[in-house]
C-alpha positions as semicolon CSV with decimal commas, in nm:
position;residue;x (nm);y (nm);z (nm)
1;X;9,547;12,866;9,790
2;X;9,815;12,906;10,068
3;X;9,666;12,859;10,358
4;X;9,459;12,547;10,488
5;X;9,147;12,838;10,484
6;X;9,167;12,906;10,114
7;X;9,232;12,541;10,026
8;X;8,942;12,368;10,265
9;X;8,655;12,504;10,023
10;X;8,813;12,349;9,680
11;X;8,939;12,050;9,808
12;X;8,611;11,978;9,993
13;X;8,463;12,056;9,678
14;X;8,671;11,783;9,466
15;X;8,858;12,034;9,258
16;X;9,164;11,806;9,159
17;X;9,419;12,098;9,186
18;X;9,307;12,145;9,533
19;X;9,329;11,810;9,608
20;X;9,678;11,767;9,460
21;X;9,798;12,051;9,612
22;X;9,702;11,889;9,925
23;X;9,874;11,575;9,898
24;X;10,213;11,775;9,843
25;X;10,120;11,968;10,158
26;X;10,132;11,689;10,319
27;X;10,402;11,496;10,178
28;X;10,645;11,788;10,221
29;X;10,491;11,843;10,561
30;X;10,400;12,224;10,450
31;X;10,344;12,430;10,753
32;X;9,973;12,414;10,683
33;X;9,931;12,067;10,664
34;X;9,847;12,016;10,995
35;X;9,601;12,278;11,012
36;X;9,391;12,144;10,673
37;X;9,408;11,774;10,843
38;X;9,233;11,885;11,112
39;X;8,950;12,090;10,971
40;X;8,903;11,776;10,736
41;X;8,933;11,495;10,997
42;X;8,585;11,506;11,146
43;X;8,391;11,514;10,809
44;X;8,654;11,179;10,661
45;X;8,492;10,800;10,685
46;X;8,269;10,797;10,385
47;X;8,475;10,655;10,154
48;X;8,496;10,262;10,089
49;X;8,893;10,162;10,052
50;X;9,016;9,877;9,897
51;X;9,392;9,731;9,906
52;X;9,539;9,581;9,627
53;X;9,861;9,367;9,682
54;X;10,077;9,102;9,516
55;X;10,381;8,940;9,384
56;X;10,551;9,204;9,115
57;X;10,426;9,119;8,740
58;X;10,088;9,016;8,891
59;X;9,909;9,270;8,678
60;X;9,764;9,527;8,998
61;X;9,812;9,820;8,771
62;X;9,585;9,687;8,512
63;X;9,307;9,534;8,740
64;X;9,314;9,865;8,891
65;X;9,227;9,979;8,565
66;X;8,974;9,773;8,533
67;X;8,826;9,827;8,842
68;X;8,816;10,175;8,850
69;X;8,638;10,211;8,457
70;X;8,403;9,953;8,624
71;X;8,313;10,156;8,921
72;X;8,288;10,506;8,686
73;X;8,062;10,317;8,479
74;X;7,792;10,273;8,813
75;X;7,854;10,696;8,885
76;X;8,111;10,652;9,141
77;X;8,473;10,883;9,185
78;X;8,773;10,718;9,216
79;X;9,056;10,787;9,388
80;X;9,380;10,553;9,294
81;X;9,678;10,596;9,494
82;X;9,972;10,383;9,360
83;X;10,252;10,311;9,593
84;X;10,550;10,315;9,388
85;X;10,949;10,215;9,450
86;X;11,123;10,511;9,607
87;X;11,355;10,664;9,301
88;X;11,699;10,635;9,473
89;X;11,772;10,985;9,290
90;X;11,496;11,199;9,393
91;X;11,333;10,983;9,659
92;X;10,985;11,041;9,467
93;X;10,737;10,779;9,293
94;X;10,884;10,588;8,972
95;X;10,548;10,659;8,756
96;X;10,483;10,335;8,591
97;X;10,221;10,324;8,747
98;X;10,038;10,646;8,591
99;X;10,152;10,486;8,280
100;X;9,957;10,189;8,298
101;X;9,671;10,340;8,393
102;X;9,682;10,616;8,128
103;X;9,363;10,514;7,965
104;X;9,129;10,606;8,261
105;X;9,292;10,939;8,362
106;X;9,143;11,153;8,172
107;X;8,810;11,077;8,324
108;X;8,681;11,348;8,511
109;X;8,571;11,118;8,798
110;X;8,921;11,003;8,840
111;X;9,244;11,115;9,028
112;X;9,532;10,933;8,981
113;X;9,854;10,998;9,243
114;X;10,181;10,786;9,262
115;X;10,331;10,804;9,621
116;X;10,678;10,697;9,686
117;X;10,741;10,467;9,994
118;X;11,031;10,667;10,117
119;X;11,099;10,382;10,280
120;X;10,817;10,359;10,522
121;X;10,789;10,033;10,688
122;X;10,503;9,817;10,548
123;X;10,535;10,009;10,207
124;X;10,262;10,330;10,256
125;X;10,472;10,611;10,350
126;X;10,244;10,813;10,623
127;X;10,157;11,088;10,362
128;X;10,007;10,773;10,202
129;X;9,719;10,772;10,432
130;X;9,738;11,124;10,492
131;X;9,617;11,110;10,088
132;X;9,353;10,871;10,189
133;X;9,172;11,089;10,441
134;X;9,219;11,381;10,147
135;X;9,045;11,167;9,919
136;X;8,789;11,040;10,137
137;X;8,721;11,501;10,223
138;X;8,702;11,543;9,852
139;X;8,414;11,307;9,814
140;X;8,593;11,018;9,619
141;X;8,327;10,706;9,670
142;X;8,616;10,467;9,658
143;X;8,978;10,498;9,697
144;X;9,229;10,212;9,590
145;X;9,505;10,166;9,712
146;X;9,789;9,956;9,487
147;X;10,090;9,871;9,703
148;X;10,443;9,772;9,583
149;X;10,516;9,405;9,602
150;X;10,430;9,184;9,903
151;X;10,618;9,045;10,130
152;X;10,627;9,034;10,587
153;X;10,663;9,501;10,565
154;X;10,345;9,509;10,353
155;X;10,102;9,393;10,602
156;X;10,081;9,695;10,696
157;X;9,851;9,763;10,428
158;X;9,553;9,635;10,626
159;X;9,526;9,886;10,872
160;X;9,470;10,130;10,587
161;X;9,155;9,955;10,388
162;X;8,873;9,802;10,465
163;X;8,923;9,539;10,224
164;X;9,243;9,397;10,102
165;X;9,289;9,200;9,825
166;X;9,592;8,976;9,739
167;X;9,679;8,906;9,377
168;X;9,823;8,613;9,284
169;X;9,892;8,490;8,948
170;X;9,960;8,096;8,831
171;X;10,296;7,985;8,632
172;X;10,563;8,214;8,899
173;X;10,586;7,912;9,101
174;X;10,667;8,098;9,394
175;X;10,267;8,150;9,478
176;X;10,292;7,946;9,837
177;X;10,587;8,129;9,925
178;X;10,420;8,458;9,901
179;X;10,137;8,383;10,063
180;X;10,386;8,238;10,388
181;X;10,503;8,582;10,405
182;X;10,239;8,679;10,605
183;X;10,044;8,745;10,332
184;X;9,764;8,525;10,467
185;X;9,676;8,722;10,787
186;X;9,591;9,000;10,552
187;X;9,411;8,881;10,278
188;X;9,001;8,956;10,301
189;X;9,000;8,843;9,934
190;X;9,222;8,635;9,697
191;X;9,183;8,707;9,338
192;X;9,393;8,500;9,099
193;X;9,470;8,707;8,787
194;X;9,586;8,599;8,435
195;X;9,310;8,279;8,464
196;X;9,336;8,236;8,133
197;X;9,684;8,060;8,159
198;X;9,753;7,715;8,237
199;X;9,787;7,643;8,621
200;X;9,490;7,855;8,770
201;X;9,362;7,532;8,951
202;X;9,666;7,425;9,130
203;X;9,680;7,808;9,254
204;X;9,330;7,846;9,412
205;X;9,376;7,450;9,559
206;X;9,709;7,593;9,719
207;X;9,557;7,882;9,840
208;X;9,279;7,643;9,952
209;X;9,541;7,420;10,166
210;X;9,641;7,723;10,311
211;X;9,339;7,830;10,451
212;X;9,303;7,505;10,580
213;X;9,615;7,503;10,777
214;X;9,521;7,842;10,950
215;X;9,293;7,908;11,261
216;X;8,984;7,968;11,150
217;X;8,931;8,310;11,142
218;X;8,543;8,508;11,130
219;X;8,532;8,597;10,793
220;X;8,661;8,344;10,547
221;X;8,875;8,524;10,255
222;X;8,697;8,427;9,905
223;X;8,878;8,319;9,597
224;X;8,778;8,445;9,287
225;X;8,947;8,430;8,916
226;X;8,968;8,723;8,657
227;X;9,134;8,838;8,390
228;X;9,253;9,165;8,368
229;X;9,301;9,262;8,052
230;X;9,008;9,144;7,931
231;X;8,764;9,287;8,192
232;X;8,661;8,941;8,267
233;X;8,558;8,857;8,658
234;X;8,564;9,188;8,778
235;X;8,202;9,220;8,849
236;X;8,232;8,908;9,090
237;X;8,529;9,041;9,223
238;X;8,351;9,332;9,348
239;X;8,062;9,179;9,458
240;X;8,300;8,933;9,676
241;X;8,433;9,356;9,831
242;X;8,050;9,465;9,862
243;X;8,020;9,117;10,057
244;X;8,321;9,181;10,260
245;X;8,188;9,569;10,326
246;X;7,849;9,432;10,433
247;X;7,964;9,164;10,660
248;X;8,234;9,484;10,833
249;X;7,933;9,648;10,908
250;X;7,751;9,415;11,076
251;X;8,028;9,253;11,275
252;X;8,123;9,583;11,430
253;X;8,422;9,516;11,185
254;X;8,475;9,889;11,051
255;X;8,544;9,954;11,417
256;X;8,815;9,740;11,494
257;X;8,949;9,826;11,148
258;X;8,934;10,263;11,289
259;X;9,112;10,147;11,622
260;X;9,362;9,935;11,407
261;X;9,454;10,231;11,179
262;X;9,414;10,486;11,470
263;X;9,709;10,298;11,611
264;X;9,903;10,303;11,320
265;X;9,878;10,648;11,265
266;X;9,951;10,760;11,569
267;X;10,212;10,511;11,683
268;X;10,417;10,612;11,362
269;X;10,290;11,013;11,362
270;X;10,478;10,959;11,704
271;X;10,783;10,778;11,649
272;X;10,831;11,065;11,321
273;X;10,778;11,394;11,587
274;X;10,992;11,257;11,886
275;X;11,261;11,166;11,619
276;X;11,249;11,530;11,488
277;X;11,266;11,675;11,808
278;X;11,523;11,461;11,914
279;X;11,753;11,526;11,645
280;X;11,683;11,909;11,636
281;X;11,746;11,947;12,010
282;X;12,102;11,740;11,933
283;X;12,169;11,937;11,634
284;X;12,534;11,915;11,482
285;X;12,616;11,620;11,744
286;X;12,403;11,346;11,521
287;X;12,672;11,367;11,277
288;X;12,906;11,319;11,533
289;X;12,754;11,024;11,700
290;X;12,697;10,851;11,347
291;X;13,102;10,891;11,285
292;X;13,109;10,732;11,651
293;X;12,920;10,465;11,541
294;X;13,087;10,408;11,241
295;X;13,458;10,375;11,367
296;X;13,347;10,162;11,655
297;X;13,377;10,391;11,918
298;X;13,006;10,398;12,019
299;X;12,726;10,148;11,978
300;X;12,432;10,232;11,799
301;X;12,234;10,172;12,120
302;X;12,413;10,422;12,341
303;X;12,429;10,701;12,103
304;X;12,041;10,719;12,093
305;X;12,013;10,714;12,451
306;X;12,267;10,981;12,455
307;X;12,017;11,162;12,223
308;X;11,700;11,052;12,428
309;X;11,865;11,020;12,758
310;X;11,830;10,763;13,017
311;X;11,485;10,517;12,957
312;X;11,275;10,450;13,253
């Protein structure tokens, strides 16, 4: 399997080693990447994708878990992609993730793939939807996607699912704050994990305040309660994303959500190629305009138009 050719049958197929080898391709931007995205793009939007976000220590790994052996249990294939921290040594994913979720893997109906950030704005490195679309080929029914922490960058994550849930958990006392980090405009569901501790109230009547204090907006984000570890709520949590699915496809929502990730893609597909180019046509003088730029001797702003030339 070397060429986009030999690796369209298996991966359309499901066959997870095709479908792994896929996600590298396009990770490492293989010379065939290109080529297998575009034999897959016109058979992709079957798959339902759900966003999972929240403060660190909120438990996402485990009500992925959850959600996931809940979803294999109806006959469905699950795709998880976990957004990890960036190792600082090897720029991959830090696999804590995988760890968490150990239980599940085995399934055949799963397939489990960490993704580093790389420092992508909004915390979903582009290969990160690339893997979405691969997922969504393969024949995976659902596809969740766990993002790292949450905060202004990661409302990104929006443009990437069709339903995005934020979890929120009570005793951190920082639940307000993380919800005024713009956390609001994406939420189509809040789910408040750990229920079982003291404080769960005061969480869902803050969250509650909040909503109040916004526009109103069409579809009003639920708030539901669960608890992870013990399975518990995770059947109404669902139902609240089978709501939100429904209600997408009969406002012409799953539309507007194509045209908002459309732009994404391309906007940042666009801003990667022209940087390439740029910097490949400049060759050895990057280096020298980043010592310029370091010693003072050119501003950051001239040196790229020195690179792009003149704007319009």
């Amino acid at each position: 399997m070397n060429t986009a050719d030999d690796l369209l049958g298996p991966l359309l197929d499901g066959n997870a080693r095709a479908l792994a080898r896929a996600i590298s391709w396009m990770e490492n931007g293989h010379p065939q990447a290109r080529r297998l995205m575009a034999k897959v793009w016109p058979q992709l939007g079957n798959a339902s994708v759900l966003g999972l976000t929240g403060a660190p220590g909120s438990g996402k790994s485990t009500l992925t878990d959850q959600i996931a052996r809940t979803l294999l249990q109806k006959g469905q294939k699950v795709g998880i992609l976990a957004v990890d921290p960036t190792s600082p040594f090897s720029g991959g994913a830090i696999l804590g993730d995988r760890i968490r979720m150990g239980r599940i893997a085995p399934d055949p109906g799963i397939f489990i793939r960490s993704m580093a950030t790389r420092g992508a704005l909004g915390g979903l490195a582009r290969a990160t939807q690339d893997a979405i679309d691969l997922l969504d080929a393969a024949g995976f029914d659902t596809v969740i996607v766990e993002t790292v922490g949450v905060g202004q960058d990661e409302v990104d994550v929006v443009s990437c699912v069709h339903t995005c849930a934020v979890v929120l958990i009570p005793g951190l006392g920082d639940e307000i704050q993380a919800i005024k980090a713009g956390i609001m405009e994406v939420a189509d569901l809040f789910v408040i994990n750990k229920a079982d501790r003291d404080g769960v109230e005061q969480v869902e009547q803050e969250i509650e305040a909040m909503k109040s204090l916004s526009p109103p907006k069409p579809w009003d984000p639920p708030v539901c309660q669960v608890i992870a570890t013990q399975g518990k709520g995770i059947p109404e949590m669902l139902a609240h994303v089978r709501e939100h699915n429904a209600w997408l496809l009969g406002s012409g929502g799953l539309e507007r959500k194509a045209q908002e990730r459309a732009k994404l893609r391309f906007d940042s597909l666009l801003a990667e190629e022209a940087s390439r180019r740029a910097k490949a046509r400049a060759g050895k003088r990057v280096q020298e305009l980043i010592t310029a730029i370091a010693n003072r001797e050119l501003d950051p702003y001239a040196a790229v138009e020195i690179v792009l030339g003149p704007g319009a």
